[in-house]
C-alpha positions as MATLAB code, in Angstrom:
seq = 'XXXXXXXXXXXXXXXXXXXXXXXXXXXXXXXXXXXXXXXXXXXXXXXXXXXXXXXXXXXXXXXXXXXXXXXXXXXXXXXXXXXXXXXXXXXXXXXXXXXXXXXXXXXXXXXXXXXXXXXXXXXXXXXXXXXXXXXXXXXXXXXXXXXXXXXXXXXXXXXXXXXXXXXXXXXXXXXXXXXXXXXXXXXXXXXXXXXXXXXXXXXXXXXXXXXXXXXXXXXXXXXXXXXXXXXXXXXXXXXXXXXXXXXXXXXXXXXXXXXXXXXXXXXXXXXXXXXXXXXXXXXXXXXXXXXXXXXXXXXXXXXXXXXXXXXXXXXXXXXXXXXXXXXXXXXXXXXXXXXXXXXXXXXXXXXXXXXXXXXXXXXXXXXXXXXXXXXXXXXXXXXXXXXXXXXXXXXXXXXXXXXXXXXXXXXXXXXXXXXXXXXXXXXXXXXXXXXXX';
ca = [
     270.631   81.313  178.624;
     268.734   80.621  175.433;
     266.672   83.061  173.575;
     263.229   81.744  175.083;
     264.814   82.925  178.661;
     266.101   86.316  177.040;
     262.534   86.727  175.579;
     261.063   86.277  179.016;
     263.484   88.405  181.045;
     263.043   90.802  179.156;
     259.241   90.496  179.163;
     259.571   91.076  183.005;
     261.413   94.392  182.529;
     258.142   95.247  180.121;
     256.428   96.316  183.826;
     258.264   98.741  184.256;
     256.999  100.488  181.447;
     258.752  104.080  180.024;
     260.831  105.713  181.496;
     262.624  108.955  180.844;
     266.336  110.103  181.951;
     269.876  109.347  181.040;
     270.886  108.379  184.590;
     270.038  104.359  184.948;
     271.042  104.187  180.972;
     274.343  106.289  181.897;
     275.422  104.263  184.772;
     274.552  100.507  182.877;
     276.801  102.100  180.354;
     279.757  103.018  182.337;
     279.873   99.763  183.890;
     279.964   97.862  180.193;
     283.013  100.751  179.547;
     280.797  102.971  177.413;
     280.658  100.647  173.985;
     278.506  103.495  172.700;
     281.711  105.069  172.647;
     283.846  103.028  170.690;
     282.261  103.575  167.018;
     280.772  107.084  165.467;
     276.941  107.643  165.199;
     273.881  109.529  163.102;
     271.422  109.832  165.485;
     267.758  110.433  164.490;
     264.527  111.402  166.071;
     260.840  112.895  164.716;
     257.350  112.111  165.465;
     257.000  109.684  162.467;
     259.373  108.036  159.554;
     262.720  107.749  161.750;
     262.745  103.795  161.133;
     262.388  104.820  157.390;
     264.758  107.373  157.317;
     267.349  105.003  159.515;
     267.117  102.196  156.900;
     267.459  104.757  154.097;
     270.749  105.665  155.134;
     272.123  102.535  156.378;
     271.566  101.094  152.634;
     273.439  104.082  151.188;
     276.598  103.884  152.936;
     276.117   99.547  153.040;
     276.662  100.316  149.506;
     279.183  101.994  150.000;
     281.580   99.123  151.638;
     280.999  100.570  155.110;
     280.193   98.422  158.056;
     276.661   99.745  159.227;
     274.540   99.249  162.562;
     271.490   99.969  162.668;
     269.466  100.266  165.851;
     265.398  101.062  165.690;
     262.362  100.620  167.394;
     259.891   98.417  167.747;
     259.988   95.164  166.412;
     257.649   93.591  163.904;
     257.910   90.345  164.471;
     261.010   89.666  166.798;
     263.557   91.860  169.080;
     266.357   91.051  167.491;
     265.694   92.984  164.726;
     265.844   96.191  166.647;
     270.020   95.606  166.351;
     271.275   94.803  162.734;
     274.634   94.630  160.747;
     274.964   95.642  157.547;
     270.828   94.440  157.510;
     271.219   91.352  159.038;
     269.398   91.361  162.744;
     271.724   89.604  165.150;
     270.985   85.889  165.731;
     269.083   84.613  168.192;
     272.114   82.884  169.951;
     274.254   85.777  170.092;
     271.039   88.113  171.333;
     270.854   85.694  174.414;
     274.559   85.444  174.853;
     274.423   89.532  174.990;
     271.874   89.858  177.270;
     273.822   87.393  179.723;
     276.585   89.303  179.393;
     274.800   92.239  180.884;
     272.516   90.852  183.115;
     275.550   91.315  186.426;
     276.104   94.883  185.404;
     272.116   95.216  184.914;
     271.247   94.325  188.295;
     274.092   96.433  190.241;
     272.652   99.223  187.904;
     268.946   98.740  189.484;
     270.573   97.984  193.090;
     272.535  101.365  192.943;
     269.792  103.445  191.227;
     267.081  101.802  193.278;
     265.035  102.561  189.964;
     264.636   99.559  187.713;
     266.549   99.765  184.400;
     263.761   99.306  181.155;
     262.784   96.821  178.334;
     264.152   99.958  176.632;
     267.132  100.490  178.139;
     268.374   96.998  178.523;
     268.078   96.338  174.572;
     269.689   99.699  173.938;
     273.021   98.655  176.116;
     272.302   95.213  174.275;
     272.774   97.096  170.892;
     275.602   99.188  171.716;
     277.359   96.097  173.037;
     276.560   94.029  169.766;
     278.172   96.788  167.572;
     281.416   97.557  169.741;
     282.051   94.015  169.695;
     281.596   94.014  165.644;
     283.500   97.020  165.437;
     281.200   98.464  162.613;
     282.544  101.503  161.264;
     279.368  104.007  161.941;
     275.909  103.449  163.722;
     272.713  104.723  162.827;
     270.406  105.350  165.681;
     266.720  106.150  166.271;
     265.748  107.576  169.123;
     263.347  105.337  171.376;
     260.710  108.249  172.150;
     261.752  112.155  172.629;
     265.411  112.854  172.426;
     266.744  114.855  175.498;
     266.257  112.291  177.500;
     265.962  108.816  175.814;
     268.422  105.840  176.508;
     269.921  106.571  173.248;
     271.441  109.841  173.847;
     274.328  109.184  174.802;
     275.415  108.121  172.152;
     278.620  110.094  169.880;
     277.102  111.569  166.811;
     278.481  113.799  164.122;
     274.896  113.617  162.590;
     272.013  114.535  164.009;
     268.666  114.019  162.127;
     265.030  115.687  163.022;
     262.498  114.351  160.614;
     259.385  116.392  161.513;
     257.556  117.108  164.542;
     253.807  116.659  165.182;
     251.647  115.188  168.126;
     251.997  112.426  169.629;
     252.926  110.909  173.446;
     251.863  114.626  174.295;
     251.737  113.293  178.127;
     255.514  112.680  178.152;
     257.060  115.180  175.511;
     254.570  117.994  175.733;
     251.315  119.474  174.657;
     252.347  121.984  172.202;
     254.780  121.507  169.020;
     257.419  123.886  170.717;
     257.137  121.664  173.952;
     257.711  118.168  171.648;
     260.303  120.088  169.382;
     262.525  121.001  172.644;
     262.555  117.336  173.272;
     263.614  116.739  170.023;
     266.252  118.999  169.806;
     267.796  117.534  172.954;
     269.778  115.069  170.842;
     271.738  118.048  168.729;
     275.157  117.923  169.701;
     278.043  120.522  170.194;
     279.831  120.979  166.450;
     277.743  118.670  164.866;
     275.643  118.725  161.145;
     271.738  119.053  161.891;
     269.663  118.141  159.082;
     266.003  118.582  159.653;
     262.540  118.761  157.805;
     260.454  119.918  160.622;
     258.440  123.024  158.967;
     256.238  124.290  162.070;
     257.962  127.759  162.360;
     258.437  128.043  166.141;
     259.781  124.734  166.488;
     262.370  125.688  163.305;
     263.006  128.526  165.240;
     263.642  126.487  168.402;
     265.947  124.220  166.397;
     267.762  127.281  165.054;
     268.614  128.878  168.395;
     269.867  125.707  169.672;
     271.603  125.178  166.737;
     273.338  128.856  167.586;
     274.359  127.948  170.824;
     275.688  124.631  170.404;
     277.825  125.642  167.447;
     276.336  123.207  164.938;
     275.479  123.867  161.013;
     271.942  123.132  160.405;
     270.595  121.984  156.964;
     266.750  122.181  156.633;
     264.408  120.882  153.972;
     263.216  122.982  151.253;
     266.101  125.429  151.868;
     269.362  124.368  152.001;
     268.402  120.917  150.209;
     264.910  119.807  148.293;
     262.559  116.601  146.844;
     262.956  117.823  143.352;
     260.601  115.667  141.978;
     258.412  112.316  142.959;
     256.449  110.491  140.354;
     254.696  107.093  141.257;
     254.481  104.388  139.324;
     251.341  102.710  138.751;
     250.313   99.453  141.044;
     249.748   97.828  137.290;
     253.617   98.194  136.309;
     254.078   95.912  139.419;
     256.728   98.143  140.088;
     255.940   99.314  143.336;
     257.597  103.065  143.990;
     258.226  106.056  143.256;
     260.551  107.876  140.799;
     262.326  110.559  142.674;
     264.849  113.606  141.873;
     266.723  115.442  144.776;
     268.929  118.434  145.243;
     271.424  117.495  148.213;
     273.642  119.251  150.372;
     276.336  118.624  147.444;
     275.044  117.720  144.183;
     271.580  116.842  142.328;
     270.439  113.653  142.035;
     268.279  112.084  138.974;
     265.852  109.074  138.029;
     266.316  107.823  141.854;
     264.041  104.916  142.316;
     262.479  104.634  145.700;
     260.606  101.427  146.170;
     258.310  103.267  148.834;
     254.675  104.936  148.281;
     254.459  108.298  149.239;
     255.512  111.958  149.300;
     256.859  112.093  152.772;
     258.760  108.903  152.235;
     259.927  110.783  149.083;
     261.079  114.002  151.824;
     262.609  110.742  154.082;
     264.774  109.937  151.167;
     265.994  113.397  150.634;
     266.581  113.933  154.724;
     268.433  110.329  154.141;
     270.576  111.370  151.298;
     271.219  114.853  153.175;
     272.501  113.289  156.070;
     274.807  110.974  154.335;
     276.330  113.790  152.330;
     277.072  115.709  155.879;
     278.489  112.460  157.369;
     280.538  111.844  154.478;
     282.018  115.338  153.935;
     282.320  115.533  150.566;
     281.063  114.407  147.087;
     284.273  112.480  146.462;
     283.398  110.182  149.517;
     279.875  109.381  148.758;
     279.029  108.580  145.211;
     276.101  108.860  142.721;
     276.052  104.959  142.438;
     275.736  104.878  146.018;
     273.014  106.818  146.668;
     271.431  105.727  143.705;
     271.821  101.663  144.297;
     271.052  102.253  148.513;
     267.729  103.911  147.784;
     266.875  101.512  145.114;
     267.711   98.248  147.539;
     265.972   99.981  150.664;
     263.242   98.222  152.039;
     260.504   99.390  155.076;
     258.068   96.512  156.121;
     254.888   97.981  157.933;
     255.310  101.372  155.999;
     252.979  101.634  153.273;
     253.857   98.194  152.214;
     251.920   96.044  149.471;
     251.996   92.669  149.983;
     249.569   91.660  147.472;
     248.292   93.008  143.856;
     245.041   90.906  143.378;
     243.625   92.247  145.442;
     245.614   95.657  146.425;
     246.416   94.911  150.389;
     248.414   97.476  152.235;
     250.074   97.729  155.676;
     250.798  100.616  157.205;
     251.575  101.296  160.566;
     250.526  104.844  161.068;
     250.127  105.187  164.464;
     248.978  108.799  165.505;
     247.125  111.494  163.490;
     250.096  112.922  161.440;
     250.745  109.244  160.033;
     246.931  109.164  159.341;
     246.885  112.039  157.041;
     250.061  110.542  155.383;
     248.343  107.139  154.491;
     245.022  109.197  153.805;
     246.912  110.829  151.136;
     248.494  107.847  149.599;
     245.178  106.446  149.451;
     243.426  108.992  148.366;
     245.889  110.045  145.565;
     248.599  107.134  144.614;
     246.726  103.965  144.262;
     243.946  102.394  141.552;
     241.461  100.530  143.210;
     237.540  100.292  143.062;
     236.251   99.599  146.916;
     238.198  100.178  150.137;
     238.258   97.578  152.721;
     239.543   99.194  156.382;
     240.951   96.984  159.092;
     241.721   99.305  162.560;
     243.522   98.155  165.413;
     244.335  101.174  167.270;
     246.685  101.392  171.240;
     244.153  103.217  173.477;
     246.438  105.304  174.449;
     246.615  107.325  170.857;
     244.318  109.694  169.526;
     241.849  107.617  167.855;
     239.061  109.932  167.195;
     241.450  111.825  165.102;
     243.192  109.271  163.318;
     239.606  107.545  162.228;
     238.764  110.813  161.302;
     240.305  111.060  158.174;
     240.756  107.121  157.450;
     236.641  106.649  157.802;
     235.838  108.806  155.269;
     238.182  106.792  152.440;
     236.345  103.401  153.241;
     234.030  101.411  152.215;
     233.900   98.671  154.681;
     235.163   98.915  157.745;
     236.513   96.042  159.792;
     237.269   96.615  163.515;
     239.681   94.431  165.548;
     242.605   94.763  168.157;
     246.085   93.355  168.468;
     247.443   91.244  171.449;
     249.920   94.078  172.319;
     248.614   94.638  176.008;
     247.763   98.670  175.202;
     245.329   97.881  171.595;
     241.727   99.484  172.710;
     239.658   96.416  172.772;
     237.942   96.047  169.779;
     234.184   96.738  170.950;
     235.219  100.194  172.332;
     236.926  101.164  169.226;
     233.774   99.636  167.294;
     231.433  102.304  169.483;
     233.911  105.238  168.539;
     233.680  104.607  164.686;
     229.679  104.254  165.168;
     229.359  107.268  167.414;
     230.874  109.187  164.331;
     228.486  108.135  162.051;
     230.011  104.895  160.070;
     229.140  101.500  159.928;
     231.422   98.907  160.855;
     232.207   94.983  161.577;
     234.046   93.890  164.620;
     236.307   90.803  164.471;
     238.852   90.595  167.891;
     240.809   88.503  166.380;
     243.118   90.231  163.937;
     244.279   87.077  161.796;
     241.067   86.267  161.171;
     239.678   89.711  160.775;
     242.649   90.037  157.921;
     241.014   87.063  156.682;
     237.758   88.162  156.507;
     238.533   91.653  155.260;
     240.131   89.615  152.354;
     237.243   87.263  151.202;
     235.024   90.635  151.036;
     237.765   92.675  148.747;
     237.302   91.286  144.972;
     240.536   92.014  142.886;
     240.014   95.068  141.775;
     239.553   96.401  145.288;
     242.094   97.009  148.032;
     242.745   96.468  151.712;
     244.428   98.692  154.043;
     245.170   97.221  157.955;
     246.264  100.056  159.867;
     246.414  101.763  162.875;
     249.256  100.953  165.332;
     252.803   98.857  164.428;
     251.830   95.681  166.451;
     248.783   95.555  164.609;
     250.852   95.197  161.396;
     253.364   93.200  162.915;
     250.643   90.263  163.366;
     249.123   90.636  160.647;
     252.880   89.938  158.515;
     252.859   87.205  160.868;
     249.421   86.270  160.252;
     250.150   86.296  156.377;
     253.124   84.265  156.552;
     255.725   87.268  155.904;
     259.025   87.981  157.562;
     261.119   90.901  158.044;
     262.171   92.127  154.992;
];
């Protein structure tokens, strides 16, 4: 099998779209001897920044001589870099050579079950594979979608992570914040470290009482560690970032540099830095240098990412309302530009009206368009929403040239934002000639 036949067999698996529940992922496992097993893990879910977060901590302990997997979700531009090494996504060759590995114990899995194992799930038992077989010394993990029951959880962590919690795939986890928190909380383990910065009370409350039950200390943001400080620095220094001081669970930390726009990825960094400290133990076994050199060397393509100065052009893959407000704000308050040009791209199956909501107001121009990903609201349909709430816009379907277009109306001093759903900043990297980074 080469990778053009792993790309396509797993393509297949794509129809049988998400599914929740431990017990198709739980019996693949058992029948590759439970590699999940073998190595320990920091596992990490939230409605938004848990690829951030995940590649914030990996680069601390990297630094710190420690062999790191990471495992994250989705792709930009290929699958295998949903499984990494110390950074490096596994080669093509040894992705294929994985999946044929698996493919016997895959299809007894579906035969016993008689319920089709998932794109999801298949990569997941890929990934845990890949890093028993590298024997890396810890794993970091983001949860796929939820917690309780997503084909990561079964996975051993010491270190559980809950970035925030907000709305989004409200017709699998839930309709209220409580509802979407439980889900979240699923992944807390017996005597385990909990570090969290969700802030809606009854969902903190939620965390705390399972917290109580299952024995485990919880850390929260803005009380048992802070974001002491975030300063940006100017798009004209060409030094792209943000200048950042935190108070940990063990010591304070000074004159970080971040190489990331905005607040909330300043509150990732701290959430990042907290949950090394707990999986380390103590300060002796996780330096200043290496906190201070991971963050610095940290990199998150599709999250608030310039690509260009002359003109400004930013990707961002906000995705849901929540991740809306957080670009909004960046917008709105960290960047120096004269005119706003807006390229959309939204799934239909996310809360458009209320994402466009507060991005329409920021722009200028806006340029409508759609990415090939199967679920991207066609382009005309999102068009009608954005003039049914008043604003003018431009459709272009095809999102390499409506990046193109959007470019040849921004003059240097202006900037560029494409936006609205991962896959429609994945092709437009690809589009622009850019890699994973």
């Amino acid at each position: 099998m080469d990778f053009r036949e792993a790309e396509e067999y797993l393509d297949k698996r794509s129809r049988f779209g998400i599914k929740q529940g431990l017990d198709r992922i739980r019996a693949l496992l058992a029948r590759l001897d439970n590699p999940q097993l073998s190595y320990p893990s920091i596992h990490i879910t939230g409605t938004n920044g848990k690829t951030s977060v995940a590649r914030m901590i990996s680069s601390i302990l990297e630094v710190g001589g420690r062999k790191v997997a990471r495992y994250t979700s989705p792709h930009l531009h290929s699958v295998t870099e949903r499984m990494c090494v110390d950074g490096r996504p596994v080669g093509e060759k040894e992705f294929a050579s994985l999946l044929e590995r698996i493919i016997p114990a895959v299809e007894e899995t579906d035969a016993e079950t008689e319920d089709p194992l998932t794109y999801f799930e298949v990569t997941t038992a890929m990934a845990f594979l890949h890093f028993a077989r590298r024997k890396v010394d810890v794993a970091v993990v983001e949860v796929g979608l939820g917690g309780r029951l997503d084909a990561t959880n079964l996975v051993e962590s010491r270190v559980q992570l809950i970035t925030r919690v907000a709305f989004d795939h409200m017709d699998v986890l839930g309709d209220t914040l409580e509802k979407i928190a439980f889900e979240k909380a699923g992944i807390i383990k017996e005597g385990s470290v909990v570090i969290s910065a969700v802030d809606h009370p009854a969902s903190v409350a939620l965390i705390e009482e399972t917290c109580q039950e299952k024995g485990c200390d919880l850390k929260l943001y803005g009380r048992d560690f802070h974001l002491l400080y975030n300063l940006t620095y100017g798009v004209e220094t060409g030094k792209i970032g943000q200048a950042l001081g935190i108070q940990g669970l063990l010591r304070e930390y000074g004159d970080l540099y971040l190489p990331l726009l905005g607040e909330h990825q300043g509150v990732n960094a701290a959430c990042a830095v907290a949950a090394c400290e707990a999986y380390a133990g103590s300060a002796r076994d996780l330096s200043l240098t290496e906190v201070e050199a991971g963050l610095r060397r940290v990199t998150s393509p599709g999250r608030l990412e310039v690509v260009s100065l002359h003109p400004l052009v930013l990707l961002d893959g906000a995705h849901n309302p929540d991740g809306a407000e957080r670009l909004a704000n960046v917008i709105a308050n960290d960047l120096d530009y004269e005119k706003l040009v807006l390229v959309v791209g939204i799934l239909k199956d996310k809360d458009m009206r209320s994402m466009l909501k507060v991005l329409l107001p920021l722009a200028d121009t806006v340029v409508v368009t759609q990415s090939s990903e199967e679920r991207a609201a066609p382009a005309r349909t999102l068009a009608a929403l954005v003039r049914e709430m008043g604003y003018d816009c431009v459709v272009v379907e095809d999102l390499g040239e409506a990046v193109k277009f959007a470019r040849t109306l921004a003059a240097v001093t202006d900037m560029v934002c494409i936006t609205g759903s991962l896959y429609t900043v994945g092709e437009t990297r690809t589009a622009m000639g850019l890699r994973q980074g």
